[in-house]
NUMARLUM-394755 format. One record per residue: z, y, x of N, C-alpha, C, O in turn. Coordinates in nm, 4 decimals, padded with zeros to 6 digits. Each point is the difference from the previous one (the first is absolute). Example, Ala and Ser with C-alpha at 12.3 -4.5 7.8 and 13.67 -1.06 7.14 Angstrom:
BEGIN
+----------+----------+----------+----------+----------+----------+----------+----------+----------+----------+----------+----------+
:      nc3 :      nc2 :      nc1 :     cac3 :     cac2 :     cac1 :      cc3 :      cc2 :      cc1 :      oc3 :      oc2 :      oc1 :
+----------+----------+----------+----------+----------+----------+----------+----------+----------+----------+----------+----------+
:  00.7800 : -00.5690 :  01.3190 :  00.0000 :  00.1190 : -00.0890 :  00.0000 :  00.1200 :  00.0900 :  00.0665 : -00.0019 :  00.1036 :
: -00.1385 :  00.1069 : -00.1386 :  00.0060 :  00.1190 :  00.0820 :  00.0730 :  00.1090 : -00.0770 :  00.0169 :  00.1108 :  00.0509 :
+----------+----------+----------+----------+----------+----------+----------+----------+----------+----------+----------+----------+
//
This chain:
BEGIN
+----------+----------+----------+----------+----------+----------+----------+----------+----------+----------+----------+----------+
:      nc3 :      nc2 :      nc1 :     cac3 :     cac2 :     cac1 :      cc3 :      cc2 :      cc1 :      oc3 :      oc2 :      oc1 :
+----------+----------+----------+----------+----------+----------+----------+----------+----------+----------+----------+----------+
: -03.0068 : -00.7794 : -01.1557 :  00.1089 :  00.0716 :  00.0626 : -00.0251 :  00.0046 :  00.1506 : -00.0446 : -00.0966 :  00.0618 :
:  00.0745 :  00.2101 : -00.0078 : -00.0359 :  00.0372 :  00.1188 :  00.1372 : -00.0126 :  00.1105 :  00.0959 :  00.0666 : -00.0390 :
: -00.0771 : -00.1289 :  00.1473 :  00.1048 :  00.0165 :  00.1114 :  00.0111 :  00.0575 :  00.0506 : -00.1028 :  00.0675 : -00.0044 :
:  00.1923 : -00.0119 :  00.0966 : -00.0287 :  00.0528 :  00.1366 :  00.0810 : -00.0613 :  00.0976 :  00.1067 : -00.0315 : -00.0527 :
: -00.1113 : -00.0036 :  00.1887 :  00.0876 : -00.0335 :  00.1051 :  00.1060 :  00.1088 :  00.0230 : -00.0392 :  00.1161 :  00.0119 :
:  00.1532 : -00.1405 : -00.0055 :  00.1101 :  00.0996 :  00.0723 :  00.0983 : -00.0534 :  00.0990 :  00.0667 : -00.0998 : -00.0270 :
: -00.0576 :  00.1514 :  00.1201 :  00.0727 : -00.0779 :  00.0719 :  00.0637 :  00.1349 :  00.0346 : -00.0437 :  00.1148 : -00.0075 :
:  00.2260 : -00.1935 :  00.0702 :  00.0715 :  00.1055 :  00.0307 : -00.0424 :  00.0352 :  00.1312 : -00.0433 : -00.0663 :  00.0943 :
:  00.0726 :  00.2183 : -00.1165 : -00.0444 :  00.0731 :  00.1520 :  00.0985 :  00.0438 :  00.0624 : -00.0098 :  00.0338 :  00.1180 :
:  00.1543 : -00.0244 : -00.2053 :  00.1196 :  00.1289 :  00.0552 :  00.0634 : -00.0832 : -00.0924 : -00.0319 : -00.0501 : -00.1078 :
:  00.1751 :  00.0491 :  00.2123 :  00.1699 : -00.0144 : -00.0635 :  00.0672 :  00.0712 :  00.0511 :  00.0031 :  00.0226 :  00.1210 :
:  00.0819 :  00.0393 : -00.2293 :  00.0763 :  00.0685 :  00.0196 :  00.1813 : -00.0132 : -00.0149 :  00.0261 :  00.0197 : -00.1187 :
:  00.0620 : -00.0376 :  00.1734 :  00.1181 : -00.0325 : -00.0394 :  00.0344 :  00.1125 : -00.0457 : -00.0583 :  00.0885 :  00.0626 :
:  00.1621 : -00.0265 : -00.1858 :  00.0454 :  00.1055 : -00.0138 :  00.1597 : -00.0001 : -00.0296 :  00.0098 : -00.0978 : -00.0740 :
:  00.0887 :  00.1379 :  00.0855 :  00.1195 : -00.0002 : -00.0273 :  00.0048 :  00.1411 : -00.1206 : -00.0064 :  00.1212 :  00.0207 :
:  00.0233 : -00.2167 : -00.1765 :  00.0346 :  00.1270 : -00.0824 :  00.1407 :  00.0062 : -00.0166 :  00.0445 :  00.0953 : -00.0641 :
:  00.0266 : -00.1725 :  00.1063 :  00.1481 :  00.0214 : -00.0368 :  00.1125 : -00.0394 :  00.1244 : -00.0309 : -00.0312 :  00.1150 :
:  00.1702 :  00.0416 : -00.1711 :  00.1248 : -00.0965 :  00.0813 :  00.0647 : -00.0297 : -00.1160 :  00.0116 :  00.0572 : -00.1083 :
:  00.0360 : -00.1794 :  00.1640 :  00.0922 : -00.0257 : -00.0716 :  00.1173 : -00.0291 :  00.0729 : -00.0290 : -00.0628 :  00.1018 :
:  00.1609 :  00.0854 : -00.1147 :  00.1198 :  00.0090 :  00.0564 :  00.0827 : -00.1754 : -00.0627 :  00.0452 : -00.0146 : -00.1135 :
: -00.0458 : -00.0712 :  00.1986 :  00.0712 : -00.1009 : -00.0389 :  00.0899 : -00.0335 :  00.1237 : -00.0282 : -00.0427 :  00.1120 :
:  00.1991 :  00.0927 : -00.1982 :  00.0994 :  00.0016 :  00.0590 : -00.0039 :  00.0995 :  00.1092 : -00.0344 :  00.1129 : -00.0352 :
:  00.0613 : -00.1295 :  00.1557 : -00.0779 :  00.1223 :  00.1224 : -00.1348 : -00.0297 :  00.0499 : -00.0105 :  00.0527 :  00.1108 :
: -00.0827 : -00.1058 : -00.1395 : -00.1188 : -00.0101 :  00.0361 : -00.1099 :  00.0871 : -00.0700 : -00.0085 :  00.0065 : -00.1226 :
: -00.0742 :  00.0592 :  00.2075 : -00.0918 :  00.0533 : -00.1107 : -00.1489 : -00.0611 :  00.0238 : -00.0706 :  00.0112 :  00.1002 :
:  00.0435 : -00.0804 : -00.2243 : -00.1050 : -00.0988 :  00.0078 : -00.1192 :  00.0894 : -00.0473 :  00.0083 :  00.0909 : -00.0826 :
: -00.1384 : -00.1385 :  00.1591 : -00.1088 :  00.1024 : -00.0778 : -00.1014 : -00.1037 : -00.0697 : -00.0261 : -00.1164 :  00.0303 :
: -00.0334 :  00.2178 : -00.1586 : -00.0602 : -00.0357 : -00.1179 : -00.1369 : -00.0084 :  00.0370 : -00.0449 :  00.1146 :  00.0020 :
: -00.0190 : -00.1762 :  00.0202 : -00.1690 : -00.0098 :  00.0385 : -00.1181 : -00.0063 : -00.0663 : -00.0067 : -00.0822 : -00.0914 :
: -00.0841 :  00.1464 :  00.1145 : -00.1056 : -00.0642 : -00.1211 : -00.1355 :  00.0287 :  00.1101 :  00.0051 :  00.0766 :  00.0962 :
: -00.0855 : -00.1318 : -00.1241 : -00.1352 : -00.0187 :  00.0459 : -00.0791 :  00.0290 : -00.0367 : -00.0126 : -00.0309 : -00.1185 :
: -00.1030 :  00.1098 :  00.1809 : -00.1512 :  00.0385 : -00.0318 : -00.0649 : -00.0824 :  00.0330 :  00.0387 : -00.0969 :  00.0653 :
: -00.1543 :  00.1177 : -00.1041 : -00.1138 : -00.1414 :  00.0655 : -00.1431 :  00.1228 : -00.0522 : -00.0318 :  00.0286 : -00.1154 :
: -00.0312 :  00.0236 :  00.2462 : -00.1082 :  00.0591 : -00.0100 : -00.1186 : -00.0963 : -00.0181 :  00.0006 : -00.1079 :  00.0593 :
: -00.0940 :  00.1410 : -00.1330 : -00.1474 : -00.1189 :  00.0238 : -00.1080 :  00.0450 :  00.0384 : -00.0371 :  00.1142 : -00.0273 :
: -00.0210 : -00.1860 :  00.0872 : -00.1471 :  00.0800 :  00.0715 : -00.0805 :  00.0554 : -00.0854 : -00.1075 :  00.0463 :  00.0380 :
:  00.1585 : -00.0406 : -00.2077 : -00.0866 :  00.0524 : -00.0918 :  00.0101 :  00.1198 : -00.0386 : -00.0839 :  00.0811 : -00.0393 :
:  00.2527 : -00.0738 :  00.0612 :  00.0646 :  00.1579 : -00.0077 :  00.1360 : -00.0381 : -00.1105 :  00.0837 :  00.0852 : -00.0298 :
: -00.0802 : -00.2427 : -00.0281 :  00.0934 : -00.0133 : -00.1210 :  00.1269 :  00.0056 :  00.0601 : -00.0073 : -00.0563 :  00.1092 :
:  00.1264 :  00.1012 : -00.1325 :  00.1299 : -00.0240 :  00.0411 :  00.0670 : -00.0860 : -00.1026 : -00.0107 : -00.0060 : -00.1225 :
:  00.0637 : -00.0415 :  00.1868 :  00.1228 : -00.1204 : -00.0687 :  00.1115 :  00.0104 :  00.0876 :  00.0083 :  00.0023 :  00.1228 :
:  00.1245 :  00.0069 : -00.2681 :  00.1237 :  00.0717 :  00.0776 :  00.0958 : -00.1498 : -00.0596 : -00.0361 : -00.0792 : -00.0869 :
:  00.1505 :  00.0775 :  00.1586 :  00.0019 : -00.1892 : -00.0139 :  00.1395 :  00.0590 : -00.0177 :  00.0345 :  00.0271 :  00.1150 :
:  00.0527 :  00.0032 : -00.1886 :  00.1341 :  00.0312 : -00.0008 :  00.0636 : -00.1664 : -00.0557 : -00.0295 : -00.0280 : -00.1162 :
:  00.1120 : -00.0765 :  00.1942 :  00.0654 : -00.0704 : -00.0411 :  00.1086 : -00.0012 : -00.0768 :  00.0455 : -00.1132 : -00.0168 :
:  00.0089 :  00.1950 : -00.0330 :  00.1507 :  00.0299 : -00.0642 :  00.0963 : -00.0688 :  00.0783 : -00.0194 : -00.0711 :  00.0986 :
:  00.1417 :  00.1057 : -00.1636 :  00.1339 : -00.0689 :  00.0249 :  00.0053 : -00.1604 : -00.0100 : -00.0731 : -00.0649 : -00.0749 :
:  00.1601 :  00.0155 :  00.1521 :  00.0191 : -00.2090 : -00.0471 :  00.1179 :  00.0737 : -00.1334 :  00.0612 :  00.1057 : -00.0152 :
: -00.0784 : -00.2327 : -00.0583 :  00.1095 :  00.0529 : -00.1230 :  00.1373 : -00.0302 :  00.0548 :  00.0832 :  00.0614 : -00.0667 :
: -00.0301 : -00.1300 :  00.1591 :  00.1038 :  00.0508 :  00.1049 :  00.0857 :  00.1607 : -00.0378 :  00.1100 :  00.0399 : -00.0383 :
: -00.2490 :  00.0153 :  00.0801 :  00.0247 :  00.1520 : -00.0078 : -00.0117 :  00.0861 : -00.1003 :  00.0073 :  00.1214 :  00.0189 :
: -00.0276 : -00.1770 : -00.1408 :  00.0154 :  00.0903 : -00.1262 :  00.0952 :  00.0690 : -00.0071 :  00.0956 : -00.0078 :  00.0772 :
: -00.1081 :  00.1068 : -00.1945 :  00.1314 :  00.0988 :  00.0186 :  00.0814 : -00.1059 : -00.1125 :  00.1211 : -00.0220 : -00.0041 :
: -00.1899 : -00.0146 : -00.0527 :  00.0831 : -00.0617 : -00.1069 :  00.0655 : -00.1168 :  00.0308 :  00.0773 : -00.0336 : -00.0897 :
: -00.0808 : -00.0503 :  00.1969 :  00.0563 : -00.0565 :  00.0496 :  00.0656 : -00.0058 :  00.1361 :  00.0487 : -00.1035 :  00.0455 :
: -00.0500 :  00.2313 :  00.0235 :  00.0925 :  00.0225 :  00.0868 :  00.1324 :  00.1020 : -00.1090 :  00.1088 :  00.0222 :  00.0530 :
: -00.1344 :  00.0297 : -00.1978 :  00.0658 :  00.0575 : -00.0758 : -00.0028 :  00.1425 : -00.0050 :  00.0687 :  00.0769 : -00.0672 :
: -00.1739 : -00.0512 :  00.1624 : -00.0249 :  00.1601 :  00.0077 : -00.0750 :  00.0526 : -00.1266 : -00.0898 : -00.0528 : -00.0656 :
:  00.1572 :  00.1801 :  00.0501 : -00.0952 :  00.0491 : -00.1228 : -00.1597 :  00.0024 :  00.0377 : -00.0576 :  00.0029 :  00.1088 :
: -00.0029 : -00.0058 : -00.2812 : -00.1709 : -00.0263 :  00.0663 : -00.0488 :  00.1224 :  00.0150 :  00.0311 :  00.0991 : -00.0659 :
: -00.0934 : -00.1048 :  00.1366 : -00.0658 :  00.1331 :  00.0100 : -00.0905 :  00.0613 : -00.1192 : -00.0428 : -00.0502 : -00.1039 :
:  00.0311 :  00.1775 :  00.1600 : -00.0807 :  00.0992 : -00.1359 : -00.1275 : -00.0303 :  00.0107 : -00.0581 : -00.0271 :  00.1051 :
: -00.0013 :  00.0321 : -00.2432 : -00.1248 : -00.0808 : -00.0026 : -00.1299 :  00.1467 : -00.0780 :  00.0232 :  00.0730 : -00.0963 :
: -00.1186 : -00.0759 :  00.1619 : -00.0761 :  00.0978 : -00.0621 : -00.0548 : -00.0080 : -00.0961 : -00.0638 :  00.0961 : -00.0429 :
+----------+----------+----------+----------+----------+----------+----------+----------+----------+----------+----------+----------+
//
């Protein structure tokens, strides 16, 4: 089996969302990570379960 070295070359912060808690509008983040090889890796953390819909009681969202 063959390796290769990659190391990150590029980060990127991106804001794909808001979220509105109470009057605040909080933003949703996710991360790129470019590599000197050309691979991208996208790092989306999700929600803390805090914030589920199902436990703040909000309906769940539509699912594809």
């Amino acid at each position: 089996m063959t390796t290769s070295a990659s190391n990150p070359h590029r980060l990127y912060l991106m804001q794909v969302a808001t979220m509105a808690i109470g009057s605040l509008e909080v933003p949703v983040p996710c991360y790129l990570i470019q590599t000197n090889n050309g691979k991208n890796i996208l790092i989306d953390s999700g929600l803390p379960p805090m914030l589920s819909c199902r436990q703040a009681g909000w309906p769940a969202p539509n699912r594809i």
